[in-house]
C-alpha positions as CSV (number, residue, x, y, z in Angstrom):
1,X,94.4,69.4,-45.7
2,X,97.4,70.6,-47.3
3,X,100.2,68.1,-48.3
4,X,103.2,70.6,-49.4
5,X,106.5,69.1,-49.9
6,X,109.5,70.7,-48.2
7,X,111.6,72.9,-51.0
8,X,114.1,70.9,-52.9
9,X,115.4,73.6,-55.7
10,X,115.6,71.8,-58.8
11,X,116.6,73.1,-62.5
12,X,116.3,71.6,-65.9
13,X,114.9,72.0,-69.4
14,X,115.6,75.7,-68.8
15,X,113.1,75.8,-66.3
16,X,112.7,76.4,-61.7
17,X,111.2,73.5,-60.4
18,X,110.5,73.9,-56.1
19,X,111.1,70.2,-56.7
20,X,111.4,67.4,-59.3
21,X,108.0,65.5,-58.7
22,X,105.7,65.9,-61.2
23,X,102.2,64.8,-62.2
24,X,102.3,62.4,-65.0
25,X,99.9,62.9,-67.9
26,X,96.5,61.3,-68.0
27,X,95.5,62.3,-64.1
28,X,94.6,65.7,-65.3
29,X,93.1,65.5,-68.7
30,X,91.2,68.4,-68.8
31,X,93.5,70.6,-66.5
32,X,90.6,70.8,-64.1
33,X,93.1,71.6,-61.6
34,X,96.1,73.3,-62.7
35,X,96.3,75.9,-59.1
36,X,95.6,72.5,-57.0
37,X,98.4,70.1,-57.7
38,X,100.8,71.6,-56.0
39,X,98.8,71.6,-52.5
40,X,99.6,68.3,-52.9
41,X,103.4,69.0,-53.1
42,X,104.1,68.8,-56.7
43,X,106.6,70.7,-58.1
44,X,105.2,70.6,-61.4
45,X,102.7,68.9,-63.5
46,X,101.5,68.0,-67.0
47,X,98.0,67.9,-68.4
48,X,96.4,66.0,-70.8
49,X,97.0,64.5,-73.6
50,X,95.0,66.8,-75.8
51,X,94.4,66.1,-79.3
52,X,93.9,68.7,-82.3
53,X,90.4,67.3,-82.6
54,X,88.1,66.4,-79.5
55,X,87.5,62.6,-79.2
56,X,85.8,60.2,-76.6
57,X,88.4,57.5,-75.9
58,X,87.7,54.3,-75.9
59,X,84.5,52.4,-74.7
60,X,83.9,52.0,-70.7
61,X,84.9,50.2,-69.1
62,X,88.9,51.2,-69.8
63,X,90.4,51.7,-66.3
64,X,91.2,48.7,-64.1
65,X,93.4,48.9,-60.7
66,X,95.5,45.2,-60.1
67,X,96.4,45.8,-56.0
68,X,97.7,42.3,-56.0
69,X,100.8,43.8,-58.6
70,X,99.9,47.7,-57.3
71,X,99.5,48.6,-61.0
72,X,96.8,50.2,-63.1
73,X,96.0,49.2,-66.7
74,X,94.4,51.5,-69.0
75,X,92.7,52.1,-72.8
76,X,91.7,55.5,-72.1
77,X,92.2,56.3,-75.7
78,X,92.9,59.9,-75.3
79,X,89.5,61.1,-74.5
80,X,89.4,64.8,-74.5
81,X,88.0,67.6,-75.5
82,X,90.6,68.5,-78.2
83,X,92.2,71.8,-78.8
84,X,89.9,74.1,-79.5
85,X,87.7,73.6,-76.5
86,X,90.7,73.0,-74.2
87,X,91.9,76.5,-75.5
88,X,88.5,77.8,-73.8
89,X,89.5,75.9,-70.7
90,X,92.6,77.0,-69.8
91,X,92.1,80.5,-71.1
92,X,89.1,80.7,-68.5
93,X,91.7,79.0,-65.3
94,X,93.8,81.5,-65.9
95,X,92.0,84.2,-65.9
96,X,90.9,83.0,-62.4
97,X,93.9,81.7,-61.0
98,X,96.8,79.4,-62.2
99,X,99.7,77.6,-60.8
100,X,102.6,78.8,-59.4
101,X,105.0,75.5,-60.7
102,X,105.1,74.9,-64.5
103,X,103.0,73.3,-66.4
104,X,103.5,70.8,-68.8
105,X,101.5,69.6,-72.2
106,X,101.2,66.2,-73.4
107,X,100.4,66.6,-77.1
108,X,98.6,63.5,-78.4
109,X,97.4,62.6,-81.7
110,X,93.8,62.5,-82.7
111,X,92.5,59.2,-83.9
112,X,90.7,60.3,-87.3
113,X,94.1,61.7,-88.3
114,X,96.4,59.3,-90.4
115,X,99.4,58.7,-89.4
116,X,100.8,61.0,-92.8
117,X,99.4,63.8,-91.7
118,X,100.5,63.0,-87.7
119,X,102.3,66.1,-88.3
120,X,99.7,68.6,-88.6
121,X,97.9,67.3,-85.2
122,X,100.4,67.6,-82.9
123,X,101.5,71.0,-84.2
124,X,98.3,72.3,-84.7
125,X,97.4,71.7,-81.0
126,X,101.0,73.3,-80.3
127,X,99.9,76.1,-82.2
128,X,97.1,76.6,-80.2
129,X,97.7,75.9,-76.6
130,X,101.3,77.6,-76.6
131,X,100.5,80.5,-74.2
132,X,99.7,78.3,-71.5
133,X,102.9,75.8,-71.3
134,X,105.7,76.1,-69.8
135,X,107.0,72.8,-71.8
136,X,105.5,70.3,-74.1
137,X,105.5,66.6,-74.4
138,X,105.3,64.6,-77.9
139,X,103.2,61.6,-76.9
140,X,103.9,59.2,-79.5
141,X,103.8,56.4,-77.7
142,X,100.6,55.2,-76.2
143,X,99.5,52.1,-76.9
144,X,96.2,53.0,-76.8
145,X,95.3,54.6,-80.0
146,X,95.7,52.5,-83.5
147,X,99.3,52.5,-84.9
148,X,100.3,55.2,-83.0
149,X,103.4,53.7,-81.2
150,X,104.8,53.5,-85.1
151,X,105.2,57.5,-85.0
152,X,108.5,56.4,-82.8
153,X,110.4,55.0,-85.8
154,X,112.8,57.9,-87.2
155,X,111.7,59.8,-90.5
156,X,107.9,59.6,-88.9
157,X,109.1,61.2,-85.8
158,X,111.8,63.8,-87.4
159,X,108.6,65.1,-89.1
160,X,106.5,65.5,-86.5
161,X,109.6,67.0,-84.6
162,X,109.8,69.6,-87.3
163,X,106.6,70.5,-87.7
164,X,106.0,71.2,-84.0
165,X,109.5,73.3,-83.9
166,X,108.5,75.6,-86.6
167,X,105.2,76.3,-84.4
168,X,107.8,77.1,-81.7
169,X,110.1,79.2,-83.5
170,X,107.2,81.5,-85.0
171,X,105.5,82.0,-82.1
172,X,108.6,83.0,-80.2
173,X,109.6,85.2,-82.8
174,X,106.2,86.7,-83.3
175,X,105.2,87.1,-78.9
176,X,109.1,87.8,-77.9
177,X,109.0,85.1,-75.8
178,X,111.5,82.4,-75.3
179,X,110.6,78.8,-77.0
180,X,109.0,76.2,-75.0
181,X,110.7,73.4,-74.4
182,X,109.9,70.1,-75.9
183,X,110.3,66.4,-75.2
184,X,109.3,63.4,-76.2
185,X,107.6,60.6,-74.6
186,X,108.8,57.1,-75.4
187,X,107.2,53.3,-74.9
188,X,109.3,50.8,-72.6
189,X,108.0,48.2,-74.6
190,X,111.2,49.3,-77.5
191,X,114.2,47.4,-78.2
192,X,117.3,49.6,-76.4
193,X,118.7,50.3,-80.3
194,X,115.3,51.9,-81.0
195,X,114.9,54.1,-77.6
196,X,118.6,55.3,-78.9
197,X,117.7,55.7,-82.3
198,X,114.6,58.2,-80.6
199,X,117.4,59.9,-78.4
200,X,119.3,60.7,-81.5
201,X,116.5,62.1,-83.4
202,X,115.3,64.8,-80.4
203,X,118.6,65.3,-80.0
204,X,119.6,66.4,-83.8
205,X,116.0,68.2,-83.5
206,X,117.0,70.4,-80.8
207,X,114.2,68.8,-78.0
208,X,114.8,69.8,-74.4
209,X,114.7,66.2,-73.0
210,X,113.0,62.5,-73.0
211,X,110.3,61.3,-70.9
212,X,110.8,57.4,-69.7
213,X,108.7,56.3,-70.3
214,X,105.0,55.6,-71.2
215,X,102.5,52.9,-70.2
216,X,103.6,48.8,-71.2
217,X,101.8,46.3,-73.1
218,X,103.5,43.7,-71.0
219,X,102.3,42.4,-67.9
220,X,103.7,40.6,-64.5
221,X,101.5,37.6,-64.2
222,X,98.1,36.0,-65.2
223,X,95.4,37.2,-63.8
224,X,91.8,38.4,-64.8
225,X,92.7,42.1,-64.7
226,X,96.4,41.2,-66.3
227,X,94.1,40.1,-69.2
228,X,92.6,43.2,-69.7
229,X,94.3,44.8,-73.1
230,X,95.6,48.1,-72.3
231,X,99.0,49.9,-70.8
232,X,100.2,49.4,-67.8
233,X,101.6,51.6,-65.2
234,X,102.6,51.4,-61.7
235,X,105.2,48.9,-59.6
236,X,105.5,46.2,-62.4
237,X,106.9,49.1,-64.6
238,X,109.7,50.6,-62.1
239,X,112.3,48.1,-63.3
240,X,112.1,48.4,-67.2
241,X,111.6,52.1,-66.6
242,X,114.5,52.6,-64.7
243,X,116.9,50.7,-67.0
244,X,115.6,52.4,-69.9
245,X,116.7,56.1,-67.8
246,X,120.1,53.9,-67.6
247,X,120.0,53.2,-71.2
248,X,119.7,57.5,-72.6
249,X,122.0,58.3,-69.9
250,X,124.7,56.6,-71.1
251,X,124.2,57.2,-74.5
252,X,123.4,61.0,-74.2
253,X,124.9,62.0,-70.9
254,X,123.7,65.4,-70.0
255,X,122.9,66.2,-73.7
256,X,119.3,64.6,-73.4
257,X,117.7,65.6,-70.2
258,X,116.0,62.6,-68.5
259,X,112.3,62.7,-66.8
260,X,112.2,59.2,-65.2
261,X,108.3,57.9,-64.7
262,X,107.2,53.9,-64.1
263,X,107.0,52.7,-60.6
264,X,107.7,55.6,-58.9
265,X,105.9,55.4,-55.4
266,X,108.4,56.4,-52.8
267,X,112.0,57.4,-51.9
268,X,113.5,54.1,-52.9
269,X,112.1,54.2,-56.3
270,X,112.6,57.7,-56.7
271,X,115.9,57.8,-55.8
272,X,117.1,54.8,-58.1
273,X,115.7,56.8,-60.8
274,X,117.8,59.9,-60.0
275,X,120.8,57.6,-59.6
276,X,120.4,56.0,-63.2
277,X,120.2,59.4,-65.0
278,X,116.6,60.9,-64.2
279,X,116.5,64.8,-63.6
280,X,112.8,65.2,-62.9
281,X,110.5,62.7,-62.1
282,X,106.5,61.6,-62.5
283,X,104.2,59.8,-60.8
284,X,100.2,59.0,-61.4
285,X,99.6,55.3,-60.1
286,X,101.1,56.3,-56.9
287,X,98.7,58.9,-55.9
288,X,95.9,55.5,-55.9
289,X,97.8,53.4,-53.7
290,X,99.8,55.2,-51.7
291,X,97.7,58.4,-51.1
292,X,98.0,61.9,-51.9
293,X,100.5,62.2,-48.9
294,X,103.2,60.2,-51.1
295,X,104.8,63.6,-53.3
296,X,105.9,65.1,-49.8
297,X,107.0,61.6,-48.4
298,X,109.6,61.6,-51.3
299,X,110.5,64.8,-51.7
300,X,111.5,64.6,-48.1
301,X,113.2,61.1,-48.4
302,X,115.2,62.4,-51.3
303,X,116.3,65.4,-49.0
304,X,117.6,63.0,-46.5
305,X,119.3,60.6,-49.2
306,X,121.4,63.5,-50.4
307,X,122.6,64.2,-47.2
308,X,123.5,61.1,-46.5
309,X,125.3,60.5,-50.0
310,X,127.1,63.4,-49.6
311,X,125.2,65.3,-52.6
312,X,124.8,69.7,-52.4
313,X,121.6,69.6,-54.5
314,X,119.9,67.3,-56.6
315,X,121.7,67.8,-60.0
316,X,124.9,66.6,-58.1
317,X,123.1,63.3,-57.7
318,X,121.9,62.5,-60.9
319,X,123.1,60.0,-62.5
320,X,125.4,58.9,-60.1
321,X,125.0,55.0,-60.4
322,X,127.3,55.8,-63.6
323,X,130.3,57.0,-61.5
324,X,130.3,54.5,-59.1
């Protein structure tokens, strides 16, 4: 059974999206199933996170699913193959078949490597996998892997920012090609001075956007699986997530394109984040509890929104709460 979403012409990050709902990292690891997502109405998607150097994760269990708050909390750990291998992968998909939406990269960093040479990871598995993204995503900000989330604070970030534009650059000048666009993915466990302090690093570094935001150490309530140490995504998120999109927005304005993911399981949440400053938008948990029908249930909800707001297309709508 097919679940397309009706066509809902989107652009951003120099890129044609059929429509802004993406797949949020950590779904498709291995990017298993790059020419399938968008059967199931998704307008674009991105894999991973793959680090430089394959790595099991964390020990089992490390997935638990909380229906009582509709949220999932995970220590994952960034198990993956790592570059090399996921070069073999993806080389092998698309010589088969590939996907007609863009594909996205979440670049992660490996857990042998220290955080002074976080650098050389993230640009090394740039380096590598550049042929086969249409945008990549600087995941500095699980709280899964030791000391990672510390990679957010400025001069460690401008380095790794650096290091992973040069890669860019080269390659671009060396294939002809145009420079992939790249973002950063922040925690919404940061103070609002230090998610500002990250906007104005990737914006002095040139990056296409900021993706709001990653999983949260906090949690709704006590219970057994609320103990559980890990990040949480899904419902419990929406809120933070949504004033954080608030937050860049009116800091940056359209300087800093906004991908708004946390919470995001139909047209209400969806739309709120499109209101607060949100160009594209993400969802994982949703596909667990509402189904794999939910990506064309807001795509068409958001259709009907703008009509009823007055709105030509969906750029005219976003951010919108500001100018109210």
């Amino acid at each position: 059974m097919m679940f397309g979403s009706p066509s809902l012409p989107t652009e951003s990050l120099g890129l044609q999206f059929d429509n802004p709902i993406g797949l949020a990292a950590g779904m498709d690891k291995k990017g298993e199933n790059i020419p399938n997502w968008e059967c199931l109405g998704f307008g674009w998607m991105e894999v991973g996170g793959i680090t430089l150097h394959g790595q099991s994760g964390n020990p089992k269990p490390r997935m638990f699913r909380s229906m009582k708050h509709g949220a999932l909390i995970n220590r994952m750990g960034f198990n993956n193959p790592g570059s090399e291998a996921m070069f073999k992968i993806l080389a092998k998909q698309k010589s088969k078949k590939w996907a007609s939406v863009p594909v996205g990269i979440n670049l992660g960093k490996s857990k042998i490597t220290p955080n002074e040479e976080a650098e050389q990871d993230y640009a090394g598995t740039m380096e590598r996998l550049w042929e086969f993204a249409d945008l990549f995503v600087v995941n500095v900000s699980s709280p899964n892997t030791p000391n990672l989330r510390e990679l957010q604070a400025g001069s460690e970030l401008d380095r790794i920012l650096t290091a992973c534009n040069e890669v860019n650059a080269r390659i671009s000048e060396e294939t002809g090609a145009k420079p992939k666009p790249l973002l950063v993915k922040i925690s919404p466990d940061l103070e609002d001075n230090q998610i500002l302090a990250v906007a104005d690093i990737a914006i002095a570094q040139g990056c296409a956007g900021i993706v709001a935001t990653n999983t949260t150490t906090s949690r709704p309530g006590d219970d057994k699986i609320m103990d559980q140490v890990g990040g949480l995504s899904g419902k419990p998120l929406r809120q933070r997530s949504t004033e954080i999109i608030h937050t860049l927005y009116a800091h940056c304005g359209q300087k800093l394109p906004i991908i708004g993911v946390g919470g995001v399981s139909d047209v209400d949440s969806a739309w709120e984040k499109i209101a607060a400053g949100a160009c594209l938008l993400q969802l994982y948990s949703a596909l667990v509890f509402e189904g794999p029908g939910v990506v064309r249930a807001i795509n068409r909800g958001i259709m009907r929104k703008l009509t009823e707001h007055g709105f030509e297309s969906l750029s005219d709508a976003v951010g919108h709460a500001h100018r109210s």
